[in-house]
C-alpha positions as CSV (number, residue, x, y, z in Angstrom):
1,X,13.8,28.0,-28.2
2,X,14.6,26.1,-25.0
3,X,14.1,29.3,-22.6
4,X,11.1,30.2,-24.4
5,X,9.0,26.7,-24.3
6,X,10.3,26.3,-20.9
7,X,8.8,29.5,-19.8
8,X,5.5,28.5,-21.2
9,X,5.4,25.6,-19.8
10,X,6.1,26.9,-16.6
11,X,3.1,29.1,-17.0
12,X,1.3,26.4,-17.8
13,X,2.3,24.2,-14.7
14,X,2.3,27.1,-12.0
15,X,-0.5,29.4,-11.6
16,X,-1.6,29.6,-7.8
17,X,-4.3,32.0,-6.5
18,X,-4.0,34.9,-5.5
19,X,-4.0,36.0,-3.0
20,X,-4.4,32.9,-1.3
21,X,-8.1,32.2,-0.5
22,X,-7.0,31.5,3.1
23,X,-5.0,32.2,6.3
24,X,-3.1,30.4,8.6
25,X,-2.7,31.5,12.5
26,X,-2.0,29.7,15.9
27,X,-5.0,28.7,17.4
28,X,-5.9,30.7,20.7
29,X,-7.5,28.0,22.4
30,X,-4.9,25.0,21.9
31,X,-1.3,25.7,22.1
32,X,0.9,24.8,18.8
33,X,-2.2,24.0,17.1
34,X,-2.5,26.0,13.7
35,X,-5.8,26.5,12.1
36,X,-7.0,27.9,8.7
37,X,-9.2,31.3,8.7
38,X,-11.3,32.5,6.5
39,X,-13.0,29.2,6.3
40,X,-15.3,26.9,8.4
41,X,-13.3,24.9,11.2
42,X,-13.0,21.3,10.7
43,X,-13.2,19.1,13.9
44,X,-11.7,16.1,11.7
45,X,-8.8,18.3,10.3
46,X,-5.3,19.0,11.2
47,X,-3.6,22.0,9.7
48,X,0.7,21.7,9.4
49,X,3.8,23.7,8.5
50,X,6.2,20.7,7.1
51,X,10.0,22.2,6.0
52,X,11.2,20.7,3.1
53,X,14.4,19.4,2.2
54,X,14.9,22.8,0.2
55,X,14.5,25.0,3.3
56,X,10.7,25.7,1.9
57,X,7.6,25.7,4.9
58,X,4.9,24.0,3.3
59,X,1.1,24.0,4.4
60,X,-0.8,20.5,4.4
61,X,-3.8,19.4,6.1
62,X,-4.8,16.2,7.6
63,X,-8.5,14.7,7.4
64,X,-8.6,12.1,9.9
65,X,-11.6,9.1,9.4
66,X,-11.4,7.4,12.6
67,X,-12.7,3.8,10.3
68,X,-10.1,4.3,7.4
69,X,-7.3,1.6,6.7
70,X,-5.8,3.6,4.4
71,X,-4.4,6.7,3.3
72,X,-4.7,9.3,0.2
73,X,-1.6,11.7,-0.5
74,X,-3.8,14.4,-2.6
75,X,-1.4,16.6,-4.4
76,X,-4.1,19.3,-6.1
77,X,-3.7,21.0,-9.6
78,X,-2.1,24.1,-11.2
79,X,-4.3,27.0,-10.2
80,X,-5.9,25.6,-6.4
81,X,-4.7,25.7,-3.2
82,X,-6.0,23.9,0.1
83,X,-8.6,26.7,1.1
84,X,-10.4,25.8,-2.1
85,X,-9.9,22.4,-1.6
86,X,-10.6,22.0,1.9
87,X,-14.3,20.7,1.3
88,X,-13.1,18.5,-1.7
89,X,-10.8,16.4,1.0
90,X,-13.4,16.6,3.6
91,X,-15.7,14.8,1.2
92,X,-13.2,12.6,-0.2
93,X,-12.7,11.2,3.2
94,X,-16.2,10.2,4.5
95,X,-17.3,9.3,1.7
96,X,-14.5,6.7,1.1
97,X,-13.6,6.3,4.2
98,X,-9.7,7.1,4.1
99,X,-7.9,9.5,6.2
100,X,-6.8,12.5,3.4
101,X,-3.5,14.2,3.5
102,X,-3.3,17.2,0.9
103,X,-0.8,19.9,0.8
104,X,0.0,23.3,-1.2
105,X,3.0,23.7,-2.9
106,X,5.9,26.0,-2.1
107,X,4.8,29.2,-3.5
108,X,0.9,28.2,-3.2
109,X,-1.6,29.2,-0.8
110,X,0.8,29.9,2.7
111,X,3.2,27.8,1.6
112,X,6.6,29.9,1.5
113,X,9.0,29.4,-1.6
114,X,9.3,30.4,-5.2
115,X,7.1,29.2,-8.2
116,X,8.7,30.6,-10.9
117,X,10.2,28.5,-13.4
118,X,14.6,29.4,-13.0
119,X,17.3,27.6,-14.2
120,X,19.0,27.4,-10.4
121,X,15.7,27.1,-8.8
122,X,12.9,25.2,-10.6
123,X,9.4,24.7,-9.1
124,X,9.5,21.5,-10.1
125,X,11.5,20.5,-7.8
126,X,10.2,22.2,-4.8
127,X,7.0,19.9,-5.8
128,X,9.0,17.0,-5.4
129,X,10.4,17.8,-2.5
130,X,7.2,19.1,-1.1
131,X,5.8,15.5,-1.3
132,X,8.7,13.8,0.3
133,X,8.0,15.9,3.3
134,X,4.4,15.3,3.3
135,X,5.2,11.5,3.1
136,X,7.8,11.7,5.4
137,X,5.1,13.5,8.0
138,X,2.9,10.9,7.3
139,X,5.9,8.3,8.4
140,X,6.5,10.3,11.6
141,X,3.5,11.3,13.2
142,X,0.8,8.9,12.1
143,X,2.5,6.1,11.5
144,X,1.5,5.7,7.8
145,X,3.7,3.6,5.2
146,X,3.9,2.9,2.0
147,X,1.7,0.1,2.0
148,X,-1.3,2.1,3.4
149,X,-0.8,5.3,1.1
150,X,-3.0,5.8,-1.9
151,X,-1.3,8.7,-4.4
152,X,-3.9,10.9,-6.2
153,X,-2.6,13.1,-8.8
154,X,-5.0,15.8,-10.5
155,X,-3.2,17.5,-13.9
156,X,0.2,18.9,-12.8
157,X,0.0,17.0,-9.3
158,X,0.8,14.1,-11.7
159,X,4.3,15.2,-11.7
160,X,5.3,15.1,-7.9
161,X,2.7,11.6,-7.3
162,X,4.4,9.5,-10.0
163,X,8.3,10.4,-9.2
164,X,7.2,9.4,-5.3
165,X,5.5,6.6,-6.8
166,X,8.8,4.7,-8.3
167,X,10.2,5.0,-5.2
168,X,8.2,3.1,-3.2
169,X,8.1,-0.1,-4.5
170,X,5.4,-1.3,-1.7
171,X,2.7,1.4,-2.3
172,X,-0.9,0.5,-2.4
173,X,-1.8,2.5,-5.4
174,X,-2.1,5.3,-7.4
175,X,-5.1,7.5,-9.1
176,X,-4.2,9.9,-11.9
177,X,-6.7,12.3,-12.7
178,X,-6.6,14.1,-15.6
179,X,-2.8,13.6,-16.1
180,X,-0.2,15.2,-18.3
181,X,1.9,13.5,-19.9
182,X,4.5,16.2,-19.2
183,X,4.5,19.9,-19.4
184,X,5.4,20.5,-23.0
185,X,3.1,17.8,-24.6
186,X,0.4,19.9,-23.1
187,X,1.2,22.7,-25.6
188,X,2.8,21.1,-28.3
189,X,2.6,18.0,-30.0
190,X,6.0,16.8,-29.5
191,X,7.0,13.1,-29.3
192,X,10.2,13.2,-27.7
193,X,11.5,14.9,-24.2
194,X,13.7,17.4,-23.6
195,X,15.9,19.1,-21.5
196,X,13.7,22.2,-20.7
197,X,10.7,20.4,-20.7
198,X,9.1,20.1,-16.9
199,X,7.9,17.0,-14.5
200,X,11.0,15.3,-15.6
201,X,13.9,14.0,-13.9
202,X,17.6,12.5,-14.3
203,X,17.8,8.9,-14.6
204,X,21.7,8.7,-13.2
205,X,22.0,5.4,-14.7
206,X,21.3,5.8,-18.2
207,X,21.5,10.1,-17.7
208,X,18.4,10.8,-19.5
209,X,15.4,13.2,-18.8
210,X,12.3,11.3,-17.9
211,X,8.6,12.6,-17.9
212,X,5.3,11.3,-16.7
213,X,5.3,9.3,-19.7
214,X,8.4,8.0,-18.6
215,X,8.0,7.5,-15.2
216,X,4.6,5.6,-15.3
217,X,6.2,2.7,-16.7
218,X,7.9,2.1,-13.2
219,X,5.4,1.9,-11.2
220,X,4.6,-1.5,-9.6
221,X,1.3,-0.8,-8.0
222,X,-2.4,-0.6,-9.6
223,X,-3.1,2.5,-11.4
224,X,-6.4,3.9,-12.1
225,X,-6.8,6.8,-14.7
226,X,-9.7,9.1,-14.6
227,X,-9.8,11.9,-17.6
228,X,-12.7,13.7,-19.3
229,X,-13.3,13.3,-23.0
230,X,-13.9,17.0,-23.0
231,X,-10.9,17.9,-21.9
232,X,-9.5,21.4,-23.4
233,X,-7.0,21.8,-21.3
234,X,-5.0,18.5,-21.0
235,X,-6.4,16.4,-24.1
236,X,-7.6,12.8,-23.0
237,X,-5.1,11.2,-25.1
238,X,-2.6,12.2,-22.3
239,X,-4.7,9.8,-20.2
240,X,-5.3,6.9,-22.6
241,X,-1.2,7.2,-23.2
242,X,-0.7,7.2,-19.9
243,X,-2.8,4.1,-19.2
244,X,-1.4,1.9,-22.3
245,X,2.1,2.3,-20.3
246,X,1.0,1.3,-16.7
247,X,2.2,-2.2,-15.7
248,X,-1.5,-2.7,-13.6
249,X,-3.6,-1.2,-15.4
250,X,-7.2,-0.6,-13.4
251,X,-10.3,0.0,-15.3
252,X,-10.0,3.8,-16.1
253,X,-12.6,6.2,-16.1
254,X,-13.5,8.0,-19.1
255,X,-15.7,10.7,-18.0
256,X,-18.3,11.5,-21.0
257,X,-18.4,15.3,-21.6
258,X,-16.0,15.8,-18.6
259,X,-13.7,18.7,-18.8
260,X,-10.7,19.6,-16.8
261,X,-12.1,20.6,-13.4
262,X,-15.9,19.5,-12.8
263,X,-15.1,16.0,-13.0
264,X,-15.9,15.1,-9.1
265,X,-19.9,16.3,-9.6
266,X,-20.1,13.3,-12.3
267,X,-21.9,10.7,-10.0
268,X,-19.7,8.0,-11.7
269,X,-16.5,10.0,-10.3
270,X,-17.0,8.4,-6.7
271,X,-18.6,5.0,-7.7
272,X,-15.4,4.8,-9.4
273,X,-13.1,5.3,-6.8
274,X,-15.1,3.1,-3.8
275,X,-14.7,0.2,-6.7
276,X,-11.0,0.9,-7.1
277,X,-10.5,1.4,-3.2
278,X,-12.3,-1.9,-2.3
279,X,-10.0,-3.8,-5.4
280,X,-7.2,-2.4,-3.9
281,X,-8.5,-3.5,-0.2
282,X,-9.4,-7.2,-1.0
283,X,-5.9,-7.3,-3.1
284,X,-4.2,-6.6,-0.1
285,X,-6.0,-9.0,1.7
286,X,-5.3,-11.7,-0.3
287,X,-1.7,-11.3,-0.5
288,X,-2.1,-11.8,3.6
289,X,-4.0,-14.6,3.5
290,X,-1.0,-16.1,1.2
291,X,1.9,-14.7,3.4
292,X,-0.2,-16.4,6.7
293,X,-0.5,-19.4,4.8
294,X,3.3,-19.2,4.0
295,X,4.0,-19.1,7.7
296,X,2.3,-21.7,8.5
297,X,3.8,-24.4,6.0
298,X,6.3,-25.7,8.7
299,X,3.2,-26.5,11.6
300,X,1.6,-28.8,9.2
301,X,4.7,-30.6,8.8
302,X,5.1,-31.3,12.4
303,X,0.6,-32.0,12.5
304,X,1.5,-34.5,10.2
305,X,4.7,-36.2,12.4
306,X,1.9,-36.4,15.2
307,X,-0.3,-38.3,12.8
308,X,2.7,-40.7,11.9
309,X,2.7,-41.3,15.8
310,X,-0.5,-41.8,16.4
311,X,-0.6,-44.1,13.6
312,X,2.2,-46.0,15.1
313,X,0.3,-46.3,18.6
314,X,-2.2,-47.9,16.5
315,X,-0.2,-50.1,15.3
316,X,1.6,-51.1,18.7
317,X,-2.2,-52.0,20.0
318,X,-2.7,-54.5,17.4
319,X,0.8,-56.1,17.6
320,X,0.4,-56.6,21.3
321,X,-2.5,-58.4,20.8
322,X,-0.7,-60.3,18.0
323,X,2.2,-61.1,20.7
324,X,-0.4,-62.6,23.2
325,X,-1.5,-65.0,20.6
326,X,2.1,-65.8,19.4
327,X,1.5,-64.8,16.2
328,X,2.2,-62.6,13.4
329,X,6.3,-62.5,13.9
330,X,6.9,-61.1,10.9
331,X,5.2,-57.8,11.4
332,X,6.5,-57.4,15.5
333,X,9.4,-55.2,16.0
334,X,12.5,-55.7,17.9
335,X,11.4,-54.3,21.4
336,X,7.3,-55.8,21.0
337,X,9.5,-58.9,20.8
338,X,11.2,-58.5,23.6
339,X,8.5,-57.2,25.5
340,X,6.8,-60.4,24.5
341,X,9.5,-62.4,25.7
342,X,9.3,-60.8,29.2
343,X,5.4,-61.5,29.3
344,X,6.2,-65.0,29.2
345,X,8.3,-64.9,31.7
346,X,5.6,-63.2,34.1
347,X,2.9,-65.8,32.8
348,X,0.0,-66.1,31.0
349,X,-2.0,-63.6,32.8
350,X,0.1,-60.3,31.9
351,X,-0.2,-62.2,28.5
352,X,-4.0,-61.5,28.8
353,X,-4.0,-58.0,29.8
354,X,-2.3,-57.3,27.4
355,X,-4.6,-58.4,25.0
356,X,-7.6,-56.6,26.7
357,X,-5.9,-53.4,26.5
358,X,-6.9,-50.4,24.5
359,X,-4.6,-48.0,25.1
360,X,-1.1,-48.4,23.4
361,X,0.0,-46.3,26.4
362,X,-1.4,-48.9,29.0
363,X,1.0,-51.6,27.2
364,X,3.9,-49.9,27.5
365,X,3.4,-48.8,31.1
366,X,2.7,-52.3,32.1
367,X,5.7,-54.1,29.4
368,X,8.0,-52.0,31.2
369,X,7.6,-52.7,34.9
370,X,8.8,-56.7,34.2
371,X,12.1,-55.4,32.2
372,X,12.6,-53.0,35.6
373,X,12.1,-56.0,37.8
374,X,14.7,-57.7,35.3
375,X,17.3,-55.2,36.0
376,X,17.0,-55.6,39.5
């Protein structure tokens, strides 16, 4: 039973095209510079070969927006690849202003590697492995971290976005669109997980196999859900169970009539994610404000020792004037006291200036030079 479901789930989770609905070849004009054929060239794009971790060579591409802040991570669903979705990320990026990194799988579109589902070699983990290296690239070469990266997730994408997910605790966020819950609940109605089921992994702590329905709990960032109520491929009660289990839950959006893949031509589909980028923004920028602020609790301290001074030099010009009348002992200090005590001795005069003063500064400047005569 366990081969047998696991093999239909596998069909289920890895279906590229083919062939591939593009090339990829060194461009003649700029050296080391790759670029797709058989489709439109893209001044904005960036085409790479990544290796993974599992000796795989993966294809991504890089959208640059010269005004974005921050970055998506698109892993793309069961039965794409980046020449289909080439336009998709290009629109992504103007139109909300992020730079876009997607990437094909290993066995999908150029990307070298197997797809089929083996016990020694399962896709499933190629996928996750595929997205560490696309992080990792966007580490390296752009400069990109955690706190900057947006994962986006469409169907089986779900898989490799939410087990990079819990493991950055500092992400920005995460958008799941039409999610699974995992590979097997797509096909069956099963309730628990299990062994041979896919987009899973081992917890080595408690050494059991976790799914997207798993997983989601861990994630400390905001997640938005988008599904289609139409869905016939992935029912939308993956999404709604998926969204009862985030930790920050988003608004989700529940597209009406949706199905599986025309979701982005719903007008609401990109409303939806400019609200959820700017929430995400203004968040981030409020958590700023409050570290700033937290920086600065020691200056005010120290603002507020100046104040105590000046207050005090306040109070040293109306004690002088106190002293030159010979009153108001009880409120003099020690060295006005003195310093009173040495006016006398240079006469009524100083005693006067003193009085017609108005700078505490001046007083002590002109107390002093007796006591230095004094000392002589």
């Amino acid at each position: 039973m366990g081969g047998v479901a696991s093999a239909v789930a596998a069909k289920f989770a890895f279906f590229p095209p083919n062939p591939p609905s593009y090339g990829v070849e060194v461009d003649g004009e700029e050296v080391g510079r790759l670029i797709m054929t058989g489709l439109p060239r893209r001044a904005s794009a960036e085409i790479l070969r990544l290796r993974t971790r599992r000796g795989n060579d993966i294809i991504a591409m890089y959208v640059r927006n010269h005004s974005a802040a921050l970055t998506l991570l698109y892993s793309h669903g069961n039965a794409a690849d980046l020449g289909q979705l080439c336009d998709l990320l290009t629109e992504l990026s103007v139109h909300l202003r992020l730079n876009v990194m997607g990437y094909d799988y290993s066995g999908y579109g150029r990307s070298s590697g197997k797809i089929a589902i083996l016990i020694l070699q399962p896709s499933e983990q190629n996928t996750y492995a595929d997205i560490e290296a696309v992080y990792e690239c966007l580490e390296e070469n752009y400069g990109t971290h955690a706190k900057d990266i947006i994962l986006y997730g469409q169907s089986v994408g779900s898989g490799p976005t939410l087990d990079l997910a819990i493991k950055l605790p500092n992400l920005r966020a995460v958008v799941l669109h039409s999610p699974i819950l995992s590979g097997l609940r797509v096909m069956y109605p099963v309730k628990h997980s299990y062994w041979f089921d896919i987009y899973k992994f081992m917890d080595l702590e408690s050494f059991f196999s976790l799914q997207n329905i798993d997983k989601v709990p861990r994630v400390t960032c905001p997640v938005l859900i988008i599904h289609g109520t139409a869905d016939e491929v992935v029912d939308w009660s993956h999404g709604k169970q998926l969204r009862e289990l985030c930790k920050k839950k988003y608004e989700p959006l529940w597209v009406k009539g949706g199905n599986h893949c025309n979701l982005e031509v719903y007008p609401e589909y990109i409303r939806h994610l400019k609200k959820f980028i700017s929430s995400v923004e203004r968040a981030s920028a409020v958590r700023n404000e409050l570290v700033d602020s937290t920086s600065l609790l020691d200056p005010p301290r120290i603002s507020s020792d100046h104040k105590e001074l000046r207050r005090s030099s306040v109070d040293q010009k109306d004690k002088p004037r106190q002293s030159a009348d010979y009153k108001g002992k009880s409120r003099q200090s020690t060295s006005l006291r003195e310093k009173s005590r040495v006016s006398n001795d240079r006469g009524e005069k100083q005693g006067k200036t003193i009085h017609h003063s108005e700078k505490g500064r001046a007083i002590i400047v002109q107390l002093e030079k007796p006591r230095n005569g004094i000392d002589r």
